[in-house]
C-alpha positions as protocol buffer text, in pm:
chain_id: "A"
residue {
  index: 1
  type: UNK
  ca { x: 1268 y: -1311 z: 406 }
}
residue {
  index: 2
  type: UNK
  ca { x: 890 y: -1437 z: 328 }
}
residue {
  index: 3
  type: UNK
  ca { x: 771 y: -1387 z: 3 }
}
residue {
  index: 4
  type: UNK
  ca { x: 461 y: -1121 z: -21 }
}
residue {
  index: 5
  type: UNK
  ca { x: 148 y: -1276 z: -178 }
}
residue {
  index: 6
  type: UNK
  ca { x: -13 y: -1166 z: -496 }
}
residue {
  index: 7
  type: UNK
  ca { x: -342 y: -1130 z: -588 }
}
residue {
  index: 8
  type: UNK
  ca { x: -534 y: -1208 z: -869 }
}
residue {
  index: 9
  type: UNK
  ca { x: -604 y: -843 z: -964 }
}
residue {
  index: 10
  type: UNK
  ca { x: -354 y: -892 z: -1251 }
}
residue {
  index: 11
  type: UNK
  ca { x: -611 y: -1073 z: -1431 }
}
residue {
  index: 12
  type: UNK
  ca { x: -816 y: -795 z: -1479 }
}
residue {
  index: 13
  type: UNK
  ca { x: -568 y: -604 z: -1622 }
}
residue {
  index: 14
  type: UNK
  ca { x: -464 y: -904 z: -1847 }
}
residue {
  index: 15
  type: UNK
  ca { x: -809 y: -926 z: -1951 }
}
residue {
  index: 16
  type: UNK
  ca { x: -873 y: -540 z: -2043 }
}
residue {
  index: 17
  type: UNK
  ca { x: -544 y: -496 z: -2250 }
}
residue {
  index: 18
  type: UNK
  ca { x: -635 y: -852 z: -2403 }
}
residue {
  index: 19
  type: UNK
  ca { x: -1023 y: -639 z: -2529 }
}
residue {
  index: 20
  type: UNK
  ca { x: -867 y: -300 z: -2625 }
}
residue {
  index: 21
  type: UNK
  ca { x: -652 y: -515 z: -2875 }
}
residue {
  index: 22
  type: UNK
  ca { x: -920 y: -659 z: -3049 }
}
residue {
  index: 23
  type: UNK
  ca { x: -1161 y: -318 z: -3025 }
}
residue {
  index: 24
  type: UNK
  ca { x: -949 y: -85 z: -3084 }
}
residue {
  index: 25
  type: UNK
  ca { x: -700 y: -49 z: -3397 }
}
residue {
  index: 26
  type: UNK
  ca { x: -366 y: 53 z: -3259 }
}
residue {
  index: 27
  type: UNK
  ca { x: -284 y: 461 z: -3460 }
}
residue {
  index: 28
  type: UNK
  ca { x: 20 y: 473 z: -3652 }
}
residue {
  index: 29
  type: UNK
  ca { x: 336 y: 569 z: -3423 }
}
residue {
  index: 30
  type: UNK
  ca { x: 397 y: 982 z: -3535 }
}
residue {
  index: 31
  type: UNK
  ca { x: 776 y: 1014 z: -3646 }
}
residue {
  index: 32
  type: UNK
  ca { x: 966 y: 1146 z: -3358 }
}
residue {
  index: 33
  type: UNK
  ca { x: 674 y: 1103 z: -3064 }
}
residue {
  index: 34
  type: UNK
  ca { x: 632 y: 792 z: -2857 }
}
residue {
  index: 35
  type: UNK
  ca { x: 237 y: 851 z: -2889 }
}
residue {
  index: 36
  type: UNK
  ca { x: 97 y: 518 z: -2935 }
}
residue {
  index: 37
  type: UNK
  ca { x: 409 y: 328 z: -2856 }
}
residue {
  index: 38
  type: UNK
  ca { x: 363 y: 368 z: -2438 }
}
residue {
  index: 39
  type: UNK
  ca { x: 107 y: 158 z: -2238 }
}
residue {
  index: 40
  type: UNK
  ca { x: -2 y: 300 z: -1904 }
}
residue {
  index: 41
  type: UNK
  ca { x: 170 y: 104 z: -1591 }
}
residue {
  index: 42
  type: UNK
  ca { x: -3 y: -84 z: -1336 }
}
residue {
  index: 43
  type: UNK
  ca { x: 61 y: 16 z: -1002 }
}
residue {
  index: 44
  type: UNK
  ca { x: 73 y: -209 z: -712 }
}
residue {
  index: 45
  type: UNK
  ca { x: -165 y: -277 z: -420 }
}
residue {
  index: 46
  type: UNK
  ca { x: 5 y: -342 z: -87 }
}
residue {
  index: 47
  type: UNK
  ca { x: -260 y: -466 z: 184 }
}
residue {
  index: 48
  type: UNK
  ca { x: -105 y: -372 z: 555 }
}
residue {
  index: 49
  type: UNK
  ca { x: -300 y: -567 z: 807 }
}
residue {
  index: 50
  type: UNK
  ca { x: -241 y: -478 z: 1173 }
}
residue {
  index: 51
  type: UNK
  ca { x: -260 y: -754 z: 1429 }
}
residue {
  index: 52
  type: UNK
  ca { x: -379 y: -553 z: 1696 }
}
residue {
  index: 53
  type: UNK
  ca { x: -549 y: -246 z: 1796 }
}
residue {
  index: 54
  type: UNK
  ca { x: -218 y: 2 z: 1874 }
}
residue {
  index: 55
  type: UNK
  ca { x: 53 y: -216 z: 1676 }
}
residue {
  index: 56
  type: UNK
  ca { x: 99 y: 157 z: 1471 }
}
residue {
  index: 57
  type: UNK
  ca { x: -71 y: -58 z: 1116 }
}
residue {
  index: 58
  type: UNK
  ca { x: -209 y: 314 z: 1035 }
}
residue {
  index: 59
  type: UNK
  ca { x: 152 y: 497 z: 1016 }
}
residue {
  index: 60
  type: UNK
  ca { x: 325 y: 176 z: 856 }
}
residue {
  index: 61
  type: UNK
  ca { x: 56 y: 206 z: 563 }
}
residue {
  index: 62
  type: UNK
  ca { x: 106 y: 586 z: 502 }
}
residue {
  index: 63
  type: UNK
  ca { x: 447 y: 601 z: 568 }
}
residue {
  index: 64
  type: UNK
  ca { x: 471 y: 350 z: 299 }
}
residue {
  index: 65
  type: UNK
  ca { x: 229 y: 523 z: 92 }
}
residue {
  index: 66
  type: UNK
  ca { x: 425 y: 836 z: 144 }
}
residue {
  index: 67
  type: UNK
  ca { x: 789 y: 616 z: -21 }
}
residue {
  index: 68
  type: UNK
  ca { x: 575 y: 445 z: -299 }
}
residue {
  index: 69
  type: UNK
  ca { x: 452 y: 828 z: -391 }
}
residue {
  index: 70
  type: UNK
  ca { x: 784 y: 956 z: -413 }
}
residue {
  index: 71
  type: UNK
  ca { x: 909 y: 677 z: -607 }
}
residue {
  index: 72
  type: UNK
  ca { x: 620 y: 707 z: -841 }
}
residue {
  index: 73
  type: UNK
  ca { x: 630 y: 911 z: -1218 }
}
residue {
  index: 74
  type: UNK
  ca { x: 280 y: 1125 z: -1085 }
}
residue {
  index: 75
  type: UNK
  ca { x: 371 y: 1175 z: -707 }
}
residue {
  index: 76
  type: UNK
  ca { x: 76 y: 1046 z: -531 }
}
residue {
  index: 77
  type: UNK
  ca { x: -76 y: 730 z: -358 }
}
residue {
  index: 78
  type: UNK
  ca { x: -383 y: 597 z: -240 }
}
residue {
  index: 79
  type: UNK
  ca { x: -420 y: 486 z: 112 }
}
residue {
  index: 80
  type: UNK
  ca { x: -739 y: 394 z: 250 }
}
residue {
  index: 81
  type: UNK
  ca { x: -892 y: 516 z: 592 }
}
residue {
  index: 82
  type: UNK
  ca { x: -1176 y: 453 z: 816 }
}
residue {
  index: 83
  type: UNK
  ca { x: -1255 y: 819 z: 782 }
}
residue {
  index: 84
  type: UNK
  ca { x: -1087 y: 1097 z: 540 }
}
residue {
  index: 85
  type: UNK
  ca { x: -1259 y: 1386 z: 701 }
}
residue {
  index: 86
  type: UNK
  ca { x: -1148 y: 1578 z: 1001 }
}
residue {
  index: 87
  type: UNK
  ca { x: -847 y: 1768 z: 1089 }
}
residue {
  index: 88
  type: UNK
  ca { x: -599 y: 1649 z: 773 }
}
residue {
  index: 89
  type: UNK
  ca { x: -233 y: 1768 z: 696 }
}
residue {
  index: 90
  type: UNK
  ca { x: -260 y: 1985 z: 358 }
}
residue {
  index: 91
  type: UNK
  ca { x: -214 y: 1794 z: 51 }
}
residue {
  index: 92
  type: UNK
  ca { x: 48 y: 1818 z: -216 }
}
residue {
  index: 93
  type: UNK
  ca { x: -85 y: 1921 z: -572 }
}
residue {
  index: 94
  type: UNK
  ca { x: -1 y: 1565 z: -699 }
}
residue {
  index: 95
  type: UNK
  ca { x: -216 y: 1407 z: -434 }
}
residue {
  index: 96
  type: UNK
  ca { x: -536 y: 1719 z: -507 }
}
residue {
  index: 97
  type: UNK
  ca { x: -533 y: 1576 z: -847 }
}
residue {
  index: 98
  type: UNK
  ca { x: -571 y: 1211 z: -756 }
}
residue {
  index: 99
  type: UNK
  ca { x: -845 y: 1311 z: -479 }
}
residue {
  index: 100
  type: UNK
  ca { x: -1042 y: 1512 z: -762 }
}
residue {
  index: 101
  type: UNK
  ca { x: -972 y: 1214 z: -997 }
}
residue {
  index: 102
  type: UNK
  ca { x: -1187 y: 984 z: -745 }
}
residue {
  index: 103
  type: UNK
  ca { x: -1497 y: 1230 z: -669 }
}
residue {
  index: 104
  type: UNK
  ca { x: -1667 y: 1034 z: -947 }
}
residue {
  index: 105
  type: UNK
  ca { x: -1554 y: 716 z: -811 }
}
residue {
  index: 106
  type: UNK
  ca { x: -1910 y: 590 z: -645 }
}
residue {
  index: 107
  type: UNK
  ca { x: -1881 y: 532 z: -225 }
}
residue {
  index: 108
  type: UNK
  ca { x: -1547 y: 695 z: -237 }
}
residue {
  index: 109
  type: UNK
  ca { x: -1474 y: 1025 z: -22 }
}
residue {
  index: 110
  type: UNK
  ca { x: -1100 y: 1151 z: -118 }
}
residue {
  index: 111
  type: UNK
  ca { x: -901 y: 1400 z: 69 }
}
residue {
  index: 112
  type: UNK
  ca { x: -519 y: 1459 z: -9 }
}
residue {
  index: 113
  type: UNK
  ca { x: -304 y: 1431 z: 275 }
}
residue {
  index: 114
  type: UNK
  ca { x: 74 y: 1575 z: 198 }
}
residue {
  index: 115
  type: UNK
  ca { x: 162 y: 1327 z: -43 }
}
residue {
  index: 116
  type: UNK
  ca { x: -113 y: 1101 z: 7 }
}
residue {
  index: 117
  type: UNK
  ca { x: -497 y: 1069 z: -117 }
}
residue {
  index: 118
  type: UNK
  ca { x: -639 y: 900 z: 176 }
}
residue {
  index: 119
  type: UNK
  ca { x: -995 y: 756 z: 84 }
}
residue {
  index: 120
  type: UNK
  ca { x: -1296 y: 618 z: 282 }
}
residue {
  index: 121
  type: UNK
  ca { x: -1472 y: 384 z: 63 }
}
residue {
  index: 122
  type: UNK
  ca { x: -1722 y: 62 z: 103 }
}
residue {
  index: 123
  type: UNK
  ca { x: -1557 y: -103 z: -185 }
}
residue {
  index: 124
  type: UNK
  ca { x: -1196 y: -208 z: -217 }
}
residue {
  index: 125
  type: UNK
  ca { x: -1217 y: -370 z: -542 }
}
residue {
  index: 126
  type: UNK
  ca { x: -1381 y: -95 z: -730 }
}
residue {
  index: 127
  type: UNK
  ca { x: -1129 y: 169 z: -556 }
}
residue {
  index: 128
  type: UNK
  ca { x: -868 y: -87 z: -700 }
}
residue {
  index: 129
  type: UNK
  ca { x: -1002 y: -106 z: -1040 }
}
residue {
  index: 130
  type: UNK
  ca { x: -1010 y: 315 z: -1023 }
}
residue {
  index: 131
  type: UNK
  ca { x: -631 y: 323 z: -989 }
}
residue {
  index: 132
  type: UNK
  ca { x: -530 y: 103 z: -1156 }
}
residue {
  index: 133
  type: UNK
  ca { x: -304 y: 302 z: -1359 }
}
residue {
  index: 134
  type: UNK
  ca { x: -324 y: 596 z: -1216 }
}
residue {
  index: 135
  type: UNK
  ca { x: -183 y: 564 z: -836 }
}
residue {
  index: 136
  type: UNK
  ca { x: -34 y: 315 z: -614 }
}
residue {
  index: 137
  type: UNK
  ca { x: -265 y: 180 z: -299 }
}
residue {
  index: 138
  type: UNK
  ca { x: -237 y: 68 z: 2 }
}
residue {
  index: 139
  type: UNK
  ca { x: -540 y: -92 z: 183 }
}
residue {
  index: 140
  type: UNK
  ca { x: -480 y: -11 z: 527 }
}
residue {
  index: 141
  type: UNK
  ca { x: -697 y: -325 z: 691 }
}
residue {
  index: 142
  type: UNK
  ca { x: -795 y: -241 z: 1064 }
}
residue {
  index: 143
  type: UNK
  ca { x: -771 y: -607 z: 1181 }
}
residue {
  index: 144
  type: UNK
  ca { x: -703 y: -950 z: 1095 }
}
residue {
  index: 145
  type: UNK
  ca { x: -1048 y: -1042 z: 1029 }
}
residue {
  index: 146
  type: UNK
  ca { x: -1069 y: -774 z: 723 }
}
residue {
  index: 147
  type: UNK
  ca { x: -805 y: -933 z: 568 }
}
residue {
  index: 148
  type: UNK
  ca { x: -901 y: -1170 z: 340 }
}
residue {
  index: 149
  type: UNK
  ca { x: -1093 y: -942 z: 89 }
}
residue {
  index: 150
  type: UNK
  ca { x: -770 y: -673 z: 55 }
}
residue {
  index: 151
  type: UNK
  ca { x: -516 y: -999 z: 54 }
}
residue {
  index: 152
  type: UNK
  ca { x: -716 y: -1085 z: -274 }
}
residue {
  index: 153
  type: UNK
  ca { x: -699 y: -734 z: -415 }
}
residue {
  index: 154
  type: UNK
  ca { x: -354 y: -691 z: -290 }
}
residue {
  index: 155
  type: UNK
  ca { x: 14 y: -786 z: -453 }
}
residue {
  index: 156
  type: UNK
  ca { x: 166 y: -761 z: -140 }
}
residue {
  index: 157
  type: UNK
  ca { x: 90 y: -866 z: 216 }
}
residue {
  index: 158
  type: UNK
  ca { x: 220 y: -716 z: 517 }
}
residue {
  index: 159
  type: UNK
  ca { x: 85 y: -814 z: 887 }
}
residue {
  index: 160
  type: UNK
  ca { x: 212 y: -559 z: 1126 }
}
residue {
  index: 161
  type: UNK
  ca { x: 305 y: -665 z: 1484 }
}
residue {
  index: 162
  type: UNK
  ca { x: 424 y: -506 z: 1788 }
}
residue {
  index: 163
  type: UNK
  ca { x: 666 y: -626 z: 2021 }
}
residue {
  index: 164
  type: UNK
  ca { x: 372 y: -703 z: 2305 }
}
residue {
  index: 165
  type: UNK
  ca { x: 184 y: -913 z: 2024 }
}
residue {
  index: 166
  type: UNK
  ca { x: 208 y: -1259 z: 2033 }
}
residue {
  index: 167
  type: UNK
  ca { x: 439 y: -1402 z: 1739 }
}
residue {
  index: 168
  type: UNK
  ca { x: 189 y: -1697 z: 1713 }
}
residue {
  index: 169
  type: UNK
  ca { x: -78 y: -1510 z: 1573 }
}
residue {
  index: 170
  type: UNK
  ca { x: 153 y: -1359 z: 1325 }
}
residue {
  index: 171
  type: UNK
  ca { x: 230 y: -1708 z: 1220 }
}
residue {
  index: 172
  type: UNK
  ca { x: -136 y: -1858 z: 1209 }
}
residue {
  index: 173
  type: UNK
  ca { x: -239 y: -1530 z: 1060 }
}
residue {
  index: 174
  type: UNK
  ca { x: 23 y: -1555 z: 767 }
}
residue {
  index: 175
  type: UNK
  ca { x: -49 y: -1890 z: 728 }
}
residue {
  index: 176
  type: UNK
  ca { x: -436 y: -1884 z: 711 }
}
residue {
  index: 177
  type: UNK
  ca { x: -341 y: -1551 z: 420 }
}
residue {
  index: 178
  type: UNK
  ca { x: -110 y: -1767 z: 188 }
}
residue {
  index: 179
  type: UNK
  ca { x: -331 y: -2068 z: 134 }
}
residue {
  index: 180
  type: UNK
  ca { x: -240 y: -2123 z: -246 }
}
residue {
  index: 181
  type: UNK
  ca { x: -39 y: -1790 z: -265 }
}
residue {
  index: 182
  type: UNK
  ca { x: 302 y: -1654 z: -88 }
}
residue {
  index: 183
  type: UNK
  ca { x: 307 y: -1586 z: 281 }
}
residue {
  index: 184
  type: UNK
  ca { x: 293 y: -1278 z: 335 }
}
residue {
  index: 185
  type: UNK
  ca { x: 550 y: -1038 z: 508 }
}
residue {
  index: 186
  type: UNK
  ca { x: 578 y: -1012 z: 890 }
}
residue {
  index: 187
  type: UNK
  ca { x: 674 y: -661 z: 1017 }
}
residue {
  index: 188
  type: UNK
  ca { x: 745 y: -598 z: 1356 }
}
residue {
  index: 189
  type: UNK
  ca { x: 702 y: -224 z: 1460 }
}
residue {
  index: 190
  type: UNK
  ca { x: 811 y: 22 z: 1726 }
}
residue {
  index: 191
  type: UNK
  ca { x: 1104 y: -180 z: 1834 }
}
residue {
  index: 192
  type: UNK
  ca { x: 1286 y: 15 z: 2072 }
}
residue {
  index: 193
  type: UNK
  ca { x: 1697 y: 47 z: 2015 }
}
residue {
  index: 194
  type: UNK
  ca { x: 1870 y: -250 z: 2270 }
}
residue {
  index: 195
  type: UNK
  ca { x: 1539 y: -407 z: 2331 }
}
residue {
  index: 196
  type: UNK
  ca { x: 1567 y: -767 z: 2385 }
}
residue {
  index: 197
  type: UNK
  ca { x: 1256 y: -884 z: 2266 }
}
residue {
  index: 198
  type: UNK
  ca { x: 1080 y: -1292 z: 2198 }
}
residue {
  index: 199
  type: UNK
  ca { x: 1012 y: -1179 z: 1821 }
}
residue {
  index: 200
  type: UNK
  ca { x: 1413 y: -1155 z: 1761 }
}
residue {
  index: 201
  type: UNK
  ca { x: 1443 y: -1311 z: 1429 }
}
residue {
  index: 202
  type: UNK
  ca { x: 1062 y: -1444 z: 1379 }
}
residue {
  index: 203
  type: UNK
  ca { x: 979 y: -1096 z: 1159 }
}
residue {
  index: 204
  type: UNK
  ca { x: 1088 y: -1023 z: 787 }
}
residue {
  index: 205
  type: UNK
  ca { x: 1115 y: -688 z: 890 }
}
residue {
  index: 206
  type: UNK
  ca { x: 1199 y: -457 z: 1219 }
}
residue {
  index: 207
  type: UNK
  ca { x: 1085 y: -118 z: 1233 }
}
residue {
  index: 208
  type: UNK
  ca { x: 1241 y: 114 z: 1502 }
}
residue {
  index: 209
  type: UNK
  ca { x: 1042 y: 325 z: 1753 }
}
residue {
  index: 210
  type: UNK
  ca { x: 1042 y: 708 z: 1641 }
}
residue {
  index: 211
  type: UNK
  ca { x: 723 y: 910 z: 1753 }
}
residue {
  index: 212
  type: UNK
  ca { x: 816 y: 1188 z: 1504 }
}
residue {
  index: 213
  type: UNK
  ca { x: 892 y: 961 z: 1250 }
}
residue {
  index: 214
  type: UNK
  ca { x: 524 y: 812 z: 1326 }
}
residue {
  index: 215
  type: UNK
  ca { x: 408 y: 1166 z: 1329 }
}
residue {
  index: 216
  type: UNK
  ca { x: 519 y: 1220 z: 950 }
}
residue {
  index: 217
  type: UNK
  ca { x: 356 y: 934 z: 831 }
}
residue {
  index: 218
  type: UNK
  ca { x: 40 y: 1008 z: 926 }
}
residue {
  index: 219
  type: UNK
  ca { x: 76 y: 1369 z: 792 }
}
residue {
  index: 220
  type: UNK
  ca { x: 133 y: 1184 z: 459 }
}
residue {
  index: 221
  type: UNK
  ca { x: 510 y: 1196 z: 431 }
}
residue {
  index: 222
  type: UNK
  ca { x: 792 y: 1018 z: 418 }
}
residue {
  index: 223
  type: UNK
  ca { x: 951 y: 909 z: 768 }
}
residue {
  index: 224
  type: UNK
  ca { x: 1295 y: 1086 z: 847 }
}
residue {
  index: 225
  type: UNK
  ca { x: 1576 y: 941 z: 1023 }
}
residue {
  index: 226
  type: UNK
  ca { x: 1613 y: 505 z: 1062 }
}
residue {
  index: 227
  type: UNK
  ca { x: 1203 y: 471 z: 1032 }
}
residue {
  index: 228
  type: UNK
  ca { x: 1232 y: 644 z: 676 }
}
residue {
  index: 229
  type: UNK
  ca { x: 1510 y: 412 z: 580 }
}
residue {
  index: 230
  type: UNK
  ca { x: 1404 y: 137 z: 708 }
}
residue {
  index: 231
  type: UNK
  ca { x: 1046 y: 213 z: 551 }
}
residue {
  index: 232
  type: UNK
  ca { x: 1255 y: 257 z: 221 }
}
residue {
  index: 233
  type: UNK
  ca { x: 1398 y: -63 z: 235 }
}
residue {
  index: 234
  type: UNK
  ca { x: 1061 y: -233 z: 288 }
}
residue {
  index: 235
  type: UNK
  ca { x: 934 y: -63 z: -42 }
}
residue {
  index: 236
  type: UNK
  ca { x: 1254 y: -185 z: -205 }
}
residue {
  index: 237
  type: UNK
  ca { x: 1192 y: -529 z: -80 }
}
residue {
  index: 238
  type: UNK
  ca { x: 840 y: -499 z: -247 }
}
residue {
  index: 239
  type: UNK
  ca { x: 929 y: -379 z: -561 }
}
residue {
  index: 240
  type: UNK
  ca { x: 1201 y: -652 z: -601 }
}
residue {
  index: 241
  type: UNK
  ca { x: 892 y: -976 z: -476 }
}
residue {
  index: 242
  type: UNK
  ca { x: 709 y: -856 z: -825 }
}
């Protein structure tokens, strides 16, 4: 399996706990309470790139959103969109909070989406720096050439394909993404049950065809049937790469 590539927005975070130790003076632990014993966790930044136009990119990202949510100690995650208006599924209370947490957030327009905040914004890195420790994201990148700026932000990495996509462009793709970093993770999506297909063994990961599956995702919540567990496998996969 390929190796996801990580970003260098662990630096940041390096950097700020590095200042807050010599600003602030840590307050005495209180007998019995963990208060000033816990540091806030970083949550990860998953980049989803789709190779082309139809490959299903949009329901891979939110479907995953929808797992890393559930999996997460405040129930919500960011995914991005190219618009967060219009008809939306209604939003868990774990995923209002996060939207209402980014109205200050400047260029950002937040709308919760079952389990998901999905946000329109004009820039990635200061949506990244907003969550950092508050929600996971995923950047859901429209095409290949919009990759480079979430790969840089991201962790992880993941080009989606479909079966009618050529697995050379994965590969140069992939390739031109991991210059001095991990190659990202190839998924291959809507594969049909039986189908013989000329990406057989060339992705990381197979995703199976399921319109309602598909259908959940985009309403912000986690796939049923094979597509949830094999979406659940792909966020295990991720967790264990960091």
């Amino acid at each position: 399996m390929s190796t996801p590539a990580f970003g260098a927005r662990g630096a940041v975070a390096s950097a700020l706990t590095a200042a807050a130790g010599w600003l602030v003076e840590p307050a005495d632990p209180v007998e019995g309470s963990s208060y000033g014993c816990q540091i806030p966790a970083e949550r990860v930044v998953v980049a989803v790139v789709g190779l082309a136009p139809g490959c299903g990119a949009t329901a891979v990202a939110r479907g995953l959103g929808a797992e890393l949510a559930a999996r997460d100690e405040d129930g919500a995650c960011v995914v991005t969109t190219a618009k967060a208006g219009g008809v939306v599924a209604l939003g868990l209370p774990a995923a209002g909070r996060l939207s209402r947490s980014l109205a200050g957030v400047p260029g950002v327009a937040a709308r919760a989406c079952g389990r998901l905040c999905l946000a329109e914004c004009c820039d990635s890195a200061a949506l990244a720096g907003a969550v950092l420790y508050e929600a996971p994201l995923v950047l859901d990148v429209a095409s290949p050439q919009e990759a480079w700026v979430a790969a840089a932000l991201a962790d992880s990495v993941i080009l989606v394909a479909a079966p009618r996509v050529e697995p050379a462009l994965a590969a140069v793709v992939a390739d031109s993404l991991s210059r001095g970093a991990g190659a990202p993770l190839v998924v291959l999506n809507r594969v049909a049950v039986g189908e013989d297909h000329r990406w057989s063994g060339r992705a990381g990961f197979e995703l199976p065809e399921s319109r309602m599956g598909a259908q959940l995702a985009l309403a912000g919540r986690e796939p049923r049937g094979e597509l949830g567990r094999a979406i659940a496998r792909l966020a295990d996969a991720l967790a264990g790469a960091r």
